[in-house]
C-alpha positions, 0 to 999 in steps of 0.5 A: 061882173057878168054873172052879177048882171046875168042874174039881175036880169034873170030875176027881171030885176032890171032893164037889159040892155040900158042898165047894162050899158050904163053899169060898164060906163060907170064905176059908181053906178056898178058899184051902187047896184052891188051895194043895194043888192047886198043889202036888200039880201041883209034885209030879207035875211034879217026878216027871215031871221026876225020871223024864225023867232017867233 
């Protein structure tokens, strides 16, 4: 978990030390980040992907 967030916060994504707080407390809240990160990587991998065609 730690290197998820290590790497968030690296890449300025999010806000340290509230975001990080929040994430240990909340289950949902963690798990919501890691979805949304998947699937913004989905997403631009999708684009990627559509723009290698042409």
């Amino acid at each position: 978990m730690d290197f998820f967030l290590n790497i968030l916060i690296t890449l300025g994504l999010i806000p340290a030390k509230d975001l990080s707080d929040s994430m240990q407390k909340s289950k949902t809240l963690t798990s919501m980040v890691i979805v949304g990160a998947l699937l913004f990587g989905a997403f631009v991998f999708f684009l990627f992907h559509m723009a290698g065609k042409q």
